[in-house]
C-alpha positions as CSV (number, residue, x, y, z in Angstrom):
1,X,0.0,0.0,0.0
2,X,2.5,2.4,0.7
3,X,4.1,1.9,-3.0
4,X,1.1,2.4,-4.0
5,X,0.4,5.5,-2.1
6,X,3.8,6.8,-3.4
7,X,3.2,5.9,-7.2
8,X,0.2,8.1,-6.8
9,X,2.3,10.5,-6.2
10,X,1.7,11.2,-2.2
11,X,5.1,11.7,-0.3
12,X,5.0,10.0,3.3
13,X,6.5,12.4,6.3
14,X,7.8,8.8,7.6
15,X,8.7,5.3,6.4
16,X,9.7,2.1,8.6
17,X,10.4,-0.9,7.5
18,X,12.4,-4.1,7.0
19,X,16.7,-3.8,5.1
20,X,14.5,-6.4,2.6
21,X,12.2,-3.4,1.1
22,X,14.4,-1.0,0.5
23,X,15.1,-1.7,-3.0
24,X,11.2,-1.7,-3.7
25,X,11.4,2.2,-2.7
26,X,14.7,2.9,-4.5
27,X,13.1,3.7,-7.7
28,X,11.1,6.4,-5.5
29,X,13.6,8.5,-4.3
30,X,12.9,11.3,-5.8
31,X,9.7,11.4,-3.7
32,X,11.6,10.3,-0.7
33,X,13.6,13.4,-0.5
34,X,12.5,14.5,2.5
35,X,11.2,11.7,4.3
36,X,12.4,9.8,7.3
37,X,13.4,6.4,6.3
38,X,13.7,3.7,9.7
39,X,15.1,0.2,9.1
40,X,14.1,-1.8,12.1
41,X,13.7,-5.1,13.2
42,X,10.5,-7.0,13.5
43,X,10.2,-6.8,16.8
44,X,10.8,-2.5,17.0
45,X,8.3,-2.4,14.4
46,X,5.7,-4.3,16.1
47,X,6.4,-2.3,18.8
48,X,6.4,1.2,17.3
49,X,3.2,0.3,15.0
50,X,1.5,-1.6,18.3
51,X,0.3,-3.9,15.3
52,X,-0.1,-7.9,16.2
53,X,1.6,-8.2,12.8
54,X,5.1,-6.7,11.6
55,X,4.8,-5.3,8.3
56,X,7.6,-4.9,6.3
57,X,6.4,-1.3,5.4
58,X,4.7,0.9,7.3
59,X,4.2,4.6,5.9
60,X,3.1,7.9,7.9
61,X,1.6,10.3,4.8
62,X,-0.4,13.4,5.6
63,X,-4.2,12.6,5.1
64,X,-4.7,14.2,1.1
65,X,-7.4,16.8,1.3
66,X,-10.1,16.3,-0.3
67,X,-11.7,18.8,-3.3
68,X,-14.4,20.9,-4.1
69,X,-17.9,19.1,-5.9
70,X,-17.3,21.3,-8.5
71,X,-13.8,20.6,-9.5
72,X,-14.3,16.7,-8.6
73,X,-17.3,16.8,-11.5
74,X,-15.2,19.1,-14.0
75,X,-12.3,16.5,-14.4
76,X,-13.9,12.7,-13.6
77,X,-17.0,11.1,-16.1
78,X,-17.7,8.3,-13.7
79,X,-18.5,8.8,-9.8
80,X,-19.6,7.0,-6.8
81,X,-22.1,9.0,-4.2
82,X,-22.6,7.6,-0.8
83,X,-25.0,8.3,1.7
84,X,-24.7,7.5,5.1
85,X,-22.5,4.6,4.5
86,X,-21.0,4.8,7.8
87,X,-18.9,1.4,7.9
88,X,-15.5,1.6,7.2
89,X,-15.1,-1.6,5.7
90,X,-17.8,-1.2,3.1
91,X,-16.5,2.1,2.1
92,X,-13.2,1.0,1.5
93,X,-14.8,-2.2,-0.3
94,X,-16.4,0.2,-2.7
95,X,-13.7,2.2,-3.3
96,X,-11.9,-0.6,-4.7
97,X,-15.2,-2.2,-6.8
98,X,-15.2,1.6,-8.0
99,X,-11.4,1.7,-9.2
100,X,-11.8,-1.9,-10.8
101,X,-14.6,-0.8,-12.9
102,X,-13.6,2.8,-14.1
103,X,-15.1,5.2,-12.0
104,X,-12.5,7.8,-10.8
105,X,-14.3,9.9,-8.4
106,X,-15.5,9.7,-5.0
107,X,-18.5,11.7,-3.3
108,X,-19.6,11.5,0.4
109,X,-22.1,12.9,2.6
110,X,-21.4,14.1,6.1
111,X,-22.5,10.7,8.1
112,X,-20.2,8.0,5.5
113,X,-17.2,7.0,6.7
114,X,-13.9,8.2,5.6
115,X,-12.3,6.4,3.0
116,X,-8.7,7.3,4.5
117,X,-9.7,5.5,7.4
118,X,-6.6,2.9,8.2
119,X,-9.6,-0.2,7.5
120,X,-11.1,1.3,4.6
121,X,-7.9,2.1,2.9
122,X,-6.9,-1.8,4.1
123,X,-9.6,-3.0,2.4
124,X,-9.3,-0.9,-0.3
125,X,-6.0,-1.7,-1.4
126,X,-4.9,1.2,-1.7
127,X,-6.7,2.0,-5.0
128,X,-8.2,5.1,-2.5
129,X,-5.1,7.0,-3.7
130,X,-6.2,7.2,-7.5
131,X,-10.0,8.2,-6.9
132,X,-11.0,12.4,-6.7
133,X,-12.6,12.6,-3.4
134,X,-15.1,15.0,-2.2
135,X,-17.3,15.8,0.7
136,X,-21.2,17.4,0.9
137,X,-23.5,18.7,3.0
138,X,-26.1,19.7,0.6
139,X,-27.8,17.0,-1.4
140,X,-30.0,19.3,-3.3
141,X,-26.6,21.2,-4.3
142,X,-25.1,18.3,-5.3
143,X,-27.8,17.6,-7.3
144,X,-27.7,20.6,-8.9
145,X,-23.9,20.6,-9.8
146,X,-24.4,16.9,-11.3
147,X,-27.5,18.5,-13.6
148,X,-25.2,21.3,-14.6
149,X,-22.5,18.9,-15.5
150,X,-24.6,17.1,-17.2
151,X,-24.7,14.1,-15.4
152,X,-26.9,11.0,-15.7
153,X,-27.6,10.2,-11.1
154,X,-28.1,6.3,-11.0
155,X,-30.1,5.5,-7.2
156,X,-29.9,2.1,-6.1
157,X,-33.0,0.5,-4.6
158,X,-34.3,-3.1,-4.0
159,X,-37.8,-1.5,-4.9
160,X,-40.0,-3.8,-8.0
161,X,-40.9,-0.9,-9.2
162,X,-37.0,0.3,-9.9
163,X,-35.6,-0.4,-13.5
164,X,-33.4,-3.3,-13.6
165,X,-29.7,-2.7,-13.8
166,X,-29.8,-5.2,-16.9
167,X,-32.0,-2.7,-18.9
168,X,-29.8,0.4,-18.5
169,X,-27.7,2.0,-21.0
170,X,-25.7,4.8,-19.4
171,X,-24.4,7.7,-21.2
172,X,-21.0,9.5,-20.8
173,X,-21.3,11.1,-17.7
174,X,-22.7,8.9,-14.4
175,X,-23.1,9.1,-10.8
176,X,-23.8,5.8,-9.0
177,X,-25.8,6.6,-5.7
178,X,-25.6,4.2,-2.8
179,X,-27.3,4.6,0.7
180,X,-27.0,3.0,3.9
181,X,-28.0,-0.6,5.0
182,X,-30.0,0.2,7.3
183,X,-32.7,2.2,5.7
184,X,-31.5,3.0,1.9
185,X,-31.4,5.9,0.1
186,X,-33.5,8.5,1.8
187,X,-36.1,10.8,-0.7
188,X,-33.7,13.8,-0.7
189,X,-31.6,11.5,-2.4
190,X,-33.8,9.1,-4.1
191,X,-36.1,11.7,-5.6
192,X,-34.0,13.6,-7.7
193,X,-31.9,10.6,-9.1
194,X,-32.6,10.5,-13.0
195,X,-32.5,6.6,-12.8
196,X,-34.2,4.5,-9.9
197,X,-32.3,0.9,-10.8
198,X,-32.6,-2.7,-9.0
199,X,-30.5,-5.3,-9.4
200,X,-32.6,-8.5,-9.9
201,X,-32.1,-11.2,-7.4
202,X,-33.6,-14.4,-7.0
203,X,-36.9,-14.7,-5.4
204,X,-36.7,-14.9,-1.2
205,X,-33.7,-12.2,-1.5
206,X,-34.5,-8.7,-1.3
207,X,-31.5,-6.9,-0.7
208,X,-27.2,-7.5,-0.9
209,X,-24.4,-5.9,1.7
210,X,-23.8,-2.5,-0.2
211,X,-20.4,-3.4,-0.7
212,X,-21.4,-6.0,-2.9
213,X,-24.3,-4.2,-4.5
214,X,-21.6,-1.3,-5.3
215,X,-19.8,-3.9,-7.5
216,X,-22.8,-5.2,-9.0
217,X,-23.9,-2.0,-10.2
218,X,-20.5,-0.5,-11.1
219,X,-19.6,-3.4,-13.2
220,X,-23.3,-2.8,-15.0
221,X,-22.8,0.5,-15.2
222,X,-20.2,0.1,-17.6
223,X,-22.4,-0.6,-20.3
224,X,-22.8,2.7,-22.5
225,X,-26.0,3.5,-25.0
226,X,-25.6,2.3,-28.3
């Protein structure tokens, strides 16, 4: 993860790890300029990362900030909005479905956890680096900035009534909207969505984790008109 981090161009304020990975960070040094680089032992970084496991790299990078709606929508085609998804794990778990399938930006709500979380990121992968991440507190002005950007607002729903992923063809530009597990979407995001869409399940099953309804959609999202 930390290679990762650093290929994405983040520079770390610390790095500790085993004489075994340095080569793997050689061909960043340019990055690593002004970072603190540690070689330890296992047992002193078990001990200084109060982890059960010793990782071979551990890196200390200041949390990226994130941007504003406006700039996230001017330069990404394909984002992920969540609402109220307030478990680290599932956040981090669609981050990842998001990067695997295209989409390159990121938008949360106030309550939904924060994808730079240490579990989210774990889970993640670190594919949390490479996604445009931004932060609301407005769903009707999100809303309005998607319209102006001319963006097609996907809301996912276990409702009958809801179009079924397998009958969408998306356009260009598409926002995937994803609520909580506990109670869904809520109308102030729901009822401005473009698209209401279901992903058809067997009968006795009404609903999946949102994690895995995230990679449903995303993958069925990738689909384009024509």
């Amino acid at each position: 993860m930390v290679v990762r981090a650093l290929e994405s161009g983040h520079v770390p304020e610390l790095i500790l790890c085993d004489e075994a990975s340095l080569p793997s960070l050689t061909a960043h040094a340019d990055r690593l300029a002004t970072t603190t680089v540690v070689v330890a032992d296992e047992a002193t970084r078990r001990s200084a990362t109060g982890l059960a496991v010793a990782l071979s790299v551990v890196g200390l990078f200041p949390k990226p900030a994130t941007l504003e709606l406006d700039h996230l929508l001017a330069n990404n085609d394909r984002v992920v909005a969540l609402a109220q998804v307030d478990n680290p794990t599932n956040v981090g778990a669609i981050v990842r479905s998001a990067a695997a399938f295209g989409f390159t930006g990121l938008i949360l709500d106030g309550e939904s956890s924060d994808p730079f979380a240490r579990r989210a990121l774990r889970v993640a992968m670190g594919t949390t680096f490479d996604l445009s991440i931004a932060r609301v507190t407005s769903a009707a002005m999100m809303f309005a900035a998607l319209r102006t950007r001319n963006f097609e607002t996907y809301a996912m729903t276990p409702s009958p009534a809801a179009v079924a992923l397998d009958d969408v063809r998306p356009g260009s530009r598409v926002a995937l909207m994803l609520g909580s597990e506990r109670s869904g979407l809520t109308d102030e995001w729901m009822q401005p969505a473009t698209h209401r869409v279901r992903i058809p399940m067997a009968a006795g099953v009404d609903s999946l984790n949102v994690a895995a309804a995230a990679a449903v959609a995303c993958y069925g999202l990738t689909r384009r008109n024509g």
